[in-house]
C-alpha positions in Angstrom: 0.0 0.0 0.0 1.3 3.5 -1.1 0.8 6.2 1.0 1.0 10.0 -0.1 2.8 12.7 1.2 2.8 16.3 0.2 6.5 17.0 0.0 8.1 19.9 -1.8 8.9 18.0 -4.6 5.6 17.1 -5.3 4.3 20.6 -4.7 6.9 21.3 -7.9 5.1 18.7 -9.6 1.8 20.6 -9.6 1.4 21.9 -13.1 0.2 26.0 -12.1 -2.3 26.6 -14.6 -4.7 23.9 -13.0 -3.9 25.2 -9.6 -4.4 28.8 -10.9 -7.8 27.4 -11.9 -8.5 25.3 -8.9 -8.3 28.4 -7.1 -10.1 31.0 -9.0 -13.0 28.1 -9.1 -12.6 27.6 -5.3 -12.9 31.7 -4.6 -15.9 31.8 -6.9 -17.6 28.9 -5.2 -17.1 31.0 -2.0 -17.9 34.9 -2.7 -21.0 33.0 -3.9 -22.2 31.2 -1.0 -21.3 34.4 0.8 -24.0 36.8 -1.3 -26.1 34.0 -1.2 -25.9 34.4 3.0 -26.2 37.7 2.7 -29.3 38.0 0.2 -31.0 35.2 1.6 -33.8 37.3 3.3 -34.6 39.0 -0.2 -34.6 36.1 -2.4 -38.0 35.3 -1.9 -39.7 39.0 -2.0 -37.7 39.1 -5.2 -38.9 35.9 -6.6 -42.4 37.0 -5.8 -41.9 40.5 -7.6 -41.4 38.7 -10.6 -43.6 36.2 -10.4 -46.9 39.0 -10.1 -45.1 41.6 -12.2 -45.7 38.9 -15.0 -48.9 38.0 -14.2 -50.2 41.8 -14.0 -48.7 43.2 -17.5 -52.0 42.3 -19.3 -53.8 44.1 -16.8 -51.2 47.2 -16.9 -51.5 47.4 -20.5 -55.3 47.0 -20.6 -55.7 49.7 -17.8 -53.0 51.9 -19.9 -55.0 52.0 -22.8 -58.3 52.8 -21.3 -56.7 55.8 -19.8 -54.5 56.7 -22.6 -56.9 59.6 -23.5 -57.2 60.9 -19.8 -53.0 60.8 -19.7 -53.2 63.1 -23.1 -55.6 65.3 -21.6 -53.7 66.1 -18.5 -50.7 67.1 -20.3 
């Protein structure tokens, strides 16, 4: 049985491009999980917002048509 041991030779061994992107991966994975703390409490208002926003355009368009000759008279 082989066992493995991070020496200094093996840390030369490492090619730096895949580290470079091991790292920039791992730092992405964890600023994200950090906004997602941080946003948590809005996610859902915000889901919400979008959700009736699309299901009140018809209504906001029908509504702005009907007044579209009381919005020309009050200019």
């Amino acid at each position: 049985m082989r066992t493995y041991c991070l020496t200094y030779d093996r840390l030369n061994d490492i090619d730096p491009n895949r580290f470079r992107r091991f790292v920039v991966l791992l730092l992405a994975l964890g600023i994200s999980v950090l906004f997602l703390f941080v946003v948590k409490d809005f996610l859902m208002p915000l889901l919400l917002a979008g959700i009736f926003a699309g299901l009140l355009r018809p209504v906001y368009r029908r509504v702005r048509v009907a007044l579209k000759g009381e919005m020309q008279r009050h200019r």
